[in-house]
C-alpha positions in Angstrom: -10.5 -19.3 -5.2 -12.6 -18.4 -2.7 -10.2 -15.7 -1.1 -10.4 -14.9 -4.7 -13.8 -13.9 -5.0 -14.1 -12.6 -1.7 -11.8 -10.2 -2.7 -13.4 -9.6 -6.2 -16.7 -9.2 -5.0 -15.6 -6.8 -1.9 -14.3 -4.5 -4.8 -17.4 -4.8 -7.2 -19.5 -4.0 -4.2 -17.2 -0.9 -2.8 -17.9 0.8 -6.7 -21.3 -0.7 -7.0 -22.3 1.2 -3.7 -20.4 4.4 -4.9 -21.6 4.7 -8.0 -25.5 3.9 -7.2 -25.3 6.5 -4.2 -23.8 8.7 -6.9 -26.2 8.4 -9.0 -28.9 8.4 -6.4 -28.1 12.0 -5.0 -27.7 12.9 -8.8 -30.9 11.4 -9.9 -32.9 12.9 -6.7 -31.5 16.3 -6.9 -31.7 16.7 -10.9 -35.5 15.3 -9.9 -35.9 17.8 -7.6 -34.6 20.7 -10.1 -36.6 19.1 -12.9 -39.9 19.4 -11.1 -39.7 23.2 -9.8 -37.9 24.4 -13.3 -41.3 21.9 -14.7 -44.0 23.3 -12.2 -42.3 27.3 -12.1 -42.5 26.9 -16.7 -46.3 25.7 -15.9 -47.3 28.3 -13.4 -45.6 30.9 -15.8 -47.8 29.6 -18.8 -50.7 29.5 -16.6 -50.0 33.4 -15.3 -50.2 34.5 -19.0 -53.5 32.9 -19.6 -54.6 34.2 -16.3 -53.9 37.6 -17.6 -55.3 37.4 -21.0 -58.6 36.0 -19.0 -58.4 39.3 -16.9 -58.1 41.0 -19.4 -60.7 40.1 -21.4 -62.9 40.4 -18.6 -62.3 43.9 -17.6 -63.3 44.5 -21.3 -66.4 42.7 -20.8 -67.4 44.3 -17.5 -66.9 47.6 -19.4 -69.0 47.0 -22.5 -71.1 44.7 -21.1 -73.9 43.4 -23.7 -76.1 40.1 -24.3 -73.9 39.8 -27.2 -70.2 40.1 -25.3 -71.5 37.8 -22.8 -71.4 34.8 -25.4 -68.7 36.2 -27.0 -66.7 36.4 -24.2 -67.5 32.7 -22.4 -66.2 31.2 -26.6 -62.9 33.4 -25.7 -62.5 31.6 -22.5 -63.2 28.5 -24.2 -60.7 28.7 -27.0 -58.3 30.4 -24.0 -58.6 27.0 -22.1 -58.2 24.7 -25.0 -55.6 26.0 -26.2 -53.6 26.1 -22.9 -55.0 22.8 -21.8 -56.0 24.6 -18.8 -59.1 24.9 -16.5 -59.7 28.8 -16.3 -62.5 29.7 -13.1 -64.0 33.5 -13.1 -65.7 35.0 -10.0 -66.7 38.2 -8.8 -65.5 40.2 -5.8 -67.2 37.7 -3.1 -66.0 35.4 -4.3 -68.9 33.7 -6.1 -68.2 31.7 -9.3 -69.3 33.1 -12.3 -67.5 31.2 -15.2 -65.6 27.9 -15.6 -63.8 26.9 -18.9 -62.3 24.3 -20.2 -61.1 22.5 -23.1 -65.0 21.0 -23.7 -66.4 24.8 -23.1 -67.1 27.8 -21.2 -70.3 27.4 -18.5 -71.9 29.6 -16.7 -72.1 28.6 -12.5 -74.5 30.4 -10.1 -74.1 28.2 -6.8 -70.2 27.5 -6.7 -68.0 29.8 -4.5 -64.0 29.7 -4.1 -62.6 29.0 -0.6 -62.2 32.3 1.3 -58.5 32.0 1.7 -57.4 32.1 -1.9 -59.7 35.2 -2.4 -58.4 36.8 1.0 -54.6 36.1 -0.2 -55.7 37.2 -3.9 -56.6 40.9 -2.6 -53.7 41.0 -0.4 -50.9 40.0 -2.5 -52.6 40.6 -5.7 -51.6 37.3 -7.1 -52.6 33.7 -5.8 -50.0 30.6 -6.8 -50.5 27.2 -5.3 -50.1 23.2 -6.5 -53.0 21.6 -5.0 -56.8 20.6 -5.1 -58.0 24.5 -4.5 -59.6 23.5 -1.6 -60.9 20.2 -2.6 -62.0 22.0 -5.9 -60.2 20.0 -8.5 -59.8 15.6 -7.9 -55.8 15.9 -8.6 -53.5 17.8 -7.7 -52.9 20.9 -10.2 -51.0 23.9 -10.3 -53.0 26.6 -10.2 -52.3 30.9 -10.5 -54.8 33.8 -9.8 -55.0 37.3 -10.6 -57.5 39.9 -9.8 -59.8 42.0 -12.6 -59.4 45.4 -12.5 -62.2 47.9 -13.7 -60.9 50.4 -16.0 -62.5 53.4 -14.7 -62.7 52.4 -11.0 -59.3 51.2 -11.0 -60.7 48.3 -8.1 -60.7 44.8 -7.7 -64.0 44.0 -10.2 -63.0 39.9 -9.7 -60.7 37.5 -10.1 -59.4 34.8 -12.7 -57.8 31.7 -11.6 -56.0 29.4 -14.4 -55.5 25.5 -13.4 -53.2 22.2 -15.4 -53.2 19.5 -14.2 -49.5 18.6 -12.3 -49.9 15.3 -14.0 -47.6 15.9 -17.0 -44.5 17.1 -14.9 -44.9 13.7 -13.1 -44.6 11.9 -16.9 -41.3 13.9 -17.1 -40.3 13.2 -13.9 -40.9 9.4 -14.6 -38.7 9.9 -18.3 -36.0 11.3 -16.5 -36.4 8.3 -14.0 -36.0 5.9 -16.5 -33.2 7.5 -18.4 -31.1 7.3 -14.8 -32.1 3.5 -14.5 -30.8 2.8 -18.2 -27.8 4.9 -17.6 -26.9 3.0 -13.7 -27.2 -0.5 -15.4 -25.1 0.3 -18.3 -22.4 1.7 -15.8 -23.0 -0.9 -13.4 -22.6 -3.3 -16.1 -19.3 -1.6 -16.9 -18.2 -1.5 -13.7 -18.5 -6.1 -13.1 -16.2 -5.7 -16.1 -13.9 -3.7 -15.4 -14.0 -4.7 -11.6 -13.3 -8.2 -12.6 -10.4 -7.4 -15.4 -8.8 -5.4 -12.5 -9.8 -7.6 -9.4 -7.9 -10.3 -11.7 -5.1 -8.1 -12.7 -4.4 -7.5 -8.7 -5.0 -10.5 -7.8 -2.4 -12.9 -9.9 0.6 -11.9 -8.4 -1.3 -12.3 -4.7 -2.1 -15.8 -5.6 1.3 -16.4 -7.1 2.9 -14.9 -3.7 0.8 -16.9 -1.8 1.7 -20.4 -3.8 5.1 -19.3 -3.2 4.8 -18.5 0.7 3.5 -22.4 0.7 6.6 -23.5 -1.1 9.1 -21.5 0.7 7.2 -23.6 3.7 8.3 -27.3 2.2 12.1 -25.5 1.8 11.4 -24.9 -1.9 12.5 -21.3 -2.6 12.4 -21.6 -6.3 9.2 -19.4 -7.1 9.1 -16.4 -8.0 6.7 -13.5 -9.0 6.9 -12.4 -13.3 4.8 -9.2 -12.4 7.9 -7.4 -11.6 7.4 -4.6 -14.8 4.2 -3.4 -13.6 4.6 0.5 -12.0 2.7 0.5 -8.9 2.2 -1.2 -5.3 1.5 -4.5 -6.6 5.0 -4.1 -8.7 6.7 -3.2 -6.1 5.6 -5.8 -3.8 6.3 -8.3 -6.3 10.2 -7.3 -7.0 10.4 -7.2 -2.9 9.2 -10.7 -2.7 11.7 -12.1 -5.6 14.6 -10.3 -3.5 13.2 -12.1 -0.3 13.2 -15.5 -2.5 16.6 -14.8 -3.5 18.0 -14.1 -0.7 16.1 -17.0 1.2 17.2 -19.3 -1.4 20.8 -18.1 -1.3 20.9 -18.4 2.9 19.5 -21.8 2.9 21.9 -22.7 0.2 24.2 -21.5 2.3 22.8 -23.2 5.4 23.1 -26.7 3.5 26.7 -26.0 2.5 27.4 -25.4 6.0 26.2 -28.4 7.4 27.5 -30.3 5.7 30.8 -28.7 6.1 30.4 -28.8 9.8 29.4 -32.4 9.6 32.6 -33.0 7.8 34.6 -31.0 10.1 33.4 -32.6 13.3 33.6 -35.7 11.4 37.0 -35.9 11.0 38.5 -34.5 14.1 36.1 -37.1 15.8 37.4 -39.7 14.1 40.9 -39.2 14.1 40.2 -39.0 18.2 38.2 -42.2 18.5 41.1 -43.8 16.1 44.0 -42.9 18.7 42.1 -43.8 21.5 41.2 -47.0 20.1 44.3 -47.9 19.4 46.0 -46.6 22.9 43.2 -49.0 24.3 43.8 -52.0 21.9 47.6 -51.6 22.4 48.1 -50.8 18.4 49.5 -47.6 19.2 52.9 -48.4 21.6 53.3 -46.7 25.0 56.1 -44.4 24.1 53.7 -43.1 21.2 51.5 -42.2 23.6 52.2 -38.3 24.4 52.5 -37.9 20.3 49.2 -39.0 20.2 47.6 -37.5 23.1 48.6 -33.9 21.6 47.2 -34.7 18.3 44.0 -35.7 20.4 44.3 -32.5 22.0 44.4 -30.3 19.2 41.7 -31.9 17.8 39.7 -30.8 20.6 40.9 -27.5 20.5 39.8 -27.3 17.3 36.2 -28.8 17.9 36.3 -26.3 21.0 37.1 -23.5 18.5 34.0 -24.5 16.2 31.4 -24.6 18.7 32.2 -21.1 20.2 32.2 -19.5 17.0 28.6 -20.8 16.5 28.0 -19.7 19.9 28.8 -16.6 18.7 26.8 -16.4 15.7 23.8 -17.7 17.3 24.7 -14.2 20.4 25.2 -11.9 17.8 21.8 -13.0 15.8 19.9 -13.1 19.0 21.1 -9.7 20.7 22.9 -11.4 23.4 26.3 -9.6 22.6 27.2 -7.2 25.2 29.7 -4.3 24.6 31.9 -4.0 27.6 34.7 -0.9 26.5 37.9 -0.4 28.5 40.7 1.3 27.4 44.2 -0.7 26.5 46.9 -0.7 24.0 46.0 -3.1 21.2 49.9 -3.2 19.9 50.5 -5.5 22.5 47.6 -7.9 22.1 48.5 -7.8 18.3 51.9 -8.8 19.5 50.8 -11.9 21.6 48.3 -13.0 19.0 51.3 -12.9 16.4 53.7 -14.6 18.7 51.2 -17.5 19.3 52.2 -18.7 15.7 55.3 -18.7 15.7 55.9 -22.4 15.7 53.4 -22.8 12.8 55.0 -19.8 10.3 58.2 -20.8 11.2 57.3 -24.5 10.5 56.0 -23.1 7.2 59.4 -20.7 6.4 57.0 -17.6 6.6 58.5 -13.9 6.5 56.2 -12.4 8.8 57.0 -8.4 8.6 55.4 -6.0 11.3 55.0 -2.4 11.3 53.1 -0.6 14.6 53.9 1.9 17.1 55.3 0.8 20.7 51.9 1.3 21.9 48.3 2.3 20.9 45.0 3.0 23.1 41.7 2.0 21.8 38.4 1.8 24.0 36.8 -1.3 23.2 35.9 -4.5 24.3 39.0 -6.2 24.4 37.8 -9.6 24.5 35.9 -8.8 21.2 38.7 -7.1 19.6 41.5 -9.7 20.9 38.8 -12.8 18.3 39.0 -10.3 15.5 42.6 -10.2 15.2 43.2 -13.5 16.2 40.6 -14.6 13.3 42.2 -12.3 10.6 45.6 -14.0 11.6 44.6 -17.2 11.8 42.9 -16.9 8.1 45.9 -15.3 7.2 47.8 -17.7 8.5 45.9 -21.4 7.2 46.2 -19.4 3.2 49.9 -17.9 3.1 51.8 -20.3 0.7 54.6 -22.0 2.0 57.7 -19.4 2.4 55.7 -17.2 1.5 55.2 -13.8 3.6 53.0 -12.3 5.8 52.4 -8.5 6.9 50.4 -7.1 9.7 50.6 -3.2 10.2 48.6 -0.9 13.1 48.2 2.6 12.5 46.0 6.0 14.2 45.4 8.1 11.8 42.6 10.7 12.2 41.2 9.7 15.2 40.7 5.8 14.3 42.6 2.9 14.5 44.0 1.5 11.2 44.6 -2.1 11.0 45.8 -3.6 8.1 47.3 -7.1 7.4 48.1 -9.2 4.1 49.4 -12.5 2.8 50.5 -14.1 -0.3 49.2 -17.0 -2.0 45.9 -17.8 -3.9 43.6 -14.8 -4.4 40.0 -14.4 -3.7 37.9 -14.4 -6.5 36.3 -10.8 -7.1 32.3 -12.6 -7.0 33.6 -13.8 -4.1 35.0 -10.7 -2.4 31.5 -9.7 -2.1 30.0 -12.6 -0.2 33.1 -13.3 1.8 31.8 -11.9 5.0 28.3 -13.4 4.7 27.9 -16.6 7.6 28.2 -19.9 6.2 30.3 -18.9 3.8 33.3 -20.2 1.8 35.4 -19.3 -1.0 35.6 -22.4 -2.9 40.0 -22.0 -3.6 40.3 -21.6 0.2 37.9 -24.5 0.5 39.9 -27.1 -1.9 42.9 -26.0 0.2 41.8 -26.0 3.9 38.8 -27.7 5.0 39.0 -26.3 8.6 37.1 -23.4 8.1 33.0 -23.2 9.3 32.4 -20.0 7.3 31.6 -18.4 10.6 35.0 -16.5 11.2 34.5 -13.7 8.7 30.8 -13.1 9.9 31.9 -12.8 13.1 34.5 -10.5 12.6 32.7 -8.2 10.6 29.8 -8.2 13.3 32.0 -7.3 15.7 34.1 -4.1 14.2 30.6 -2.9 12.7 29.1 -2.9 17.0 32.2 -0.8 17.6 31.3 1.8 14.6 34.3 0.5 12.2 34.0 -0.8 8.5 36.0 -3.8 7.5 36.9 -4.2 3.9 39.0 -6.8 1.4 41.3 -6.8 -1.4 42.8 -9.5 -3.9 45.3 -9.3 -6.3 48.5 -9.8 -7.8 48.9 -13.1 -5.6 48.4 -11.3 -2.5 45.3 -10.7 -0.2 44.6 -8.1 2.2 42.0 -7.2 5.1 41.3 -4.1 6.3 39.8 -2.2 8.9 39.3 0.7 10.7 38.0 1.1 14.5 37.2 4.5 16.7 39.8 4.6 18.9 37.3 6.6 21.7 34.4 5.2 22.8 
């Protein structure tokens, strides 16, 4: 649970931190936009009024009367109201003459602007700024000038400076603020959900694996993962793991079959020994039974002998151990040898052994190697030929490989079986019920051992007869 959570809450807090740094560059630069499109529509508002102020002024300064005077400071007036604006008039020093507002229009005799607005006013011919206006104004405002132009001297008569307060683009600002905050906690809020529903989703199979992993620890391999219809990763993972189960499960079925068959086959070769020496000790067995014994003691040997280097093998060609050492001989006459070694036994048995190879054939391989294969295949061939039955062994080159080939009658293999039969530990259960000498080990080793030369070994059942087959470079 805990792995769980980590987990969970490393993936809410990977999207959490994406989406508010999202949505804090978004919010700060839609901010940022907001307040220069907000302050830019202000100043323009204020650069109309501005004008109309100017305007009217140059009027005034024109026609100047008692009358115009108090005309003109109710114009400024209404000017300021209705712009909710603060509108300042002053001559061409500089000296204050007017200032208007929303509550009316006064008349100012000691107030003078700062020097640098007039200066940049006659310069530019337009003055723009969001401040105080020199400590003018308490707040900040934004705040445009324009000069006053006489109408027949065509010169700057004064100026006219417009002011709002900056105020109400900082209540939009805060709006927009507080629109972003409801929007990031709704998709935040979306996010736990959906993190959680996914985080979940990912993380069943994980757990499942992981139960299983402990099982397949205690031998159990039993458990497997249901997520195996999902299309992605996860999916993918899961249907690996249930092949791994399976075929974990299958090897250490395999793994309890064979000891058990090895404990039977060392069993009985080690009993029938310390049954004959027993009685040679105890005088049961009579002195001239001796040497009769004594071989059966020594073939059981043999045959123990034969068992243990075969999972000598195994446990060499598992680890790496094998080493390839290639020379160059003719493997007609090993094949011979082999065959001749069972004479006694197929003739014993009325077999009708047929052989078909060339006087001789070169191969390059390890001889040694090559000599266990054959003598396996034969020997298998040999313990599952029925009784005057026949048995066929044929070598051939043909395209630059080395073809051998060799069959025998009697019970076929099973076609499931066919498919497994090379696998280690591994018995067909017919041959089984019919010899119990075999470890399972033969087959796996002589497959191991033509694939390390570059071959391919293959087998066929059918019609009361069963064949192996397989092919070897004959070069290096």
């Amino acid at each position: 649970m805990n792995k769980r959570r980590s987990l969970f809450f490393k993936n809410f807090a990977t999207y959490a931190t994406v989406i508010l740094s999202g949505f804090i560059v978004l919010a700060v630069s839609f901010v940022v936009i907001a307040d220069r499109y907000s302050s830019d529509e202000q100043k323009r508002a204020l650069d109309k009024v501005a004008q109309r102020a100017a305007n009217t002024a140059t009027i005034m300064i024109e026609n100047y009367s008692p009358s115009l005077d108090r005309l003109f400071q109710l114009t400024l007036a209404q000017m300021a109201g209705d712009a909710d604006a603060t509108i300042i008039l002053c001559d061409g020093t500089g000296k204050i003459a007017y200032v208007a507002d929303s509550s009316g229009c006064y008349a100012q005799e000691f107030l003078a602007l700062y020097p640098s607005a007039v200066d940049e006013l006659w310069k530019s011919g337009r003055y723009s700024e969001t401040g105080n206006f020199g400590g003018f104004f308490s707040e900040v405002r934004n705040i445009v000038g324009l000069p006053i132009v006489g109408l027949s001297s065509n010169k700057y008569e004064g100026a006219v400076f417009a002011a709002a307060p900056a105020s109400s683009n900082l209540n939009l600002l805060q709006d927009v603020i507080g629109a972003f905050s409801v929007a990031l906690m709704t998709v935040l809020l979306i996010t736990l959900v959906l993190s959680y529903l996914i985080t979940a989703r990912l993380i069943r199979p994980l757990r499942i694996m992981a139960n299983a992993a402990k099982s397949f620890g205690r031998g159990d391999f039993s458990m497997r993962v249901p997520e195996v219809t999902r299309n992605d990763e996860v999916g993918e993972l899961a249907i690996s793991f249930n092949n791994m189960a399976a075929s974990m499960q299958s090897l250490e079925e395999q793994r309890r079959d064979f000891i058990a068959n090895v404990s039977h086959d060392l069993k009985t070769p080690m009993t029938t020994i310390a049954g004959f020496v027993d009685g040679m000790l105890d005088g049961t067995v009579p002195e001239e039974k001796f040497n009769e014994y004594l071989e059966v003691i020594s073939e059981e040997v043999k045959r123990l002998s034969r068992m243990a280097n075969r999972m000598l093998d195994m446990a060499k060609f598992e680890s790496g151990a094998i080493v390839i050492s290639k020379t160059t001989f003719d493997v007609c006459e090993m094949a011979s040898r082999i065959i001749l070694s069972f004479e006694q036994v197929l003739n014993a048995r009325g077999i009708e052994v047929i052989v078909n190879m060339p006087s001789e054939l070169k191969v390059t391989a390890d001889k040694d190697q090559l000599a266990q294969v054959i003598y396996n295949l034969v020997d298998n061939a040999v313990k599952f030929v029925d009784d005057k039955g026949k048995l066929s062994m044929s070598i051939a080159s043909i395209g630059g490989k080395m073809h051998f080939k060799i069959s025998n009658t009697g019970a076929e293999i099973p076609m499931a079986d066919q498919q497994q039969i090379f696998e280690r530990f591994y018995k067909v259960d017919r041959s089984r019920n019919l010899n119990r000498q075999g470890s399972g080990l033969g087959l796996y080793i002589v497959k191991t051992i033509i694939n390390l030369h570059g071959g391919d070994i293959k087998v066929k059942s059918g019609n009361n007869e069963t064949e192996f087959y397989f092919t070897l470079p004959l070069g290096p």
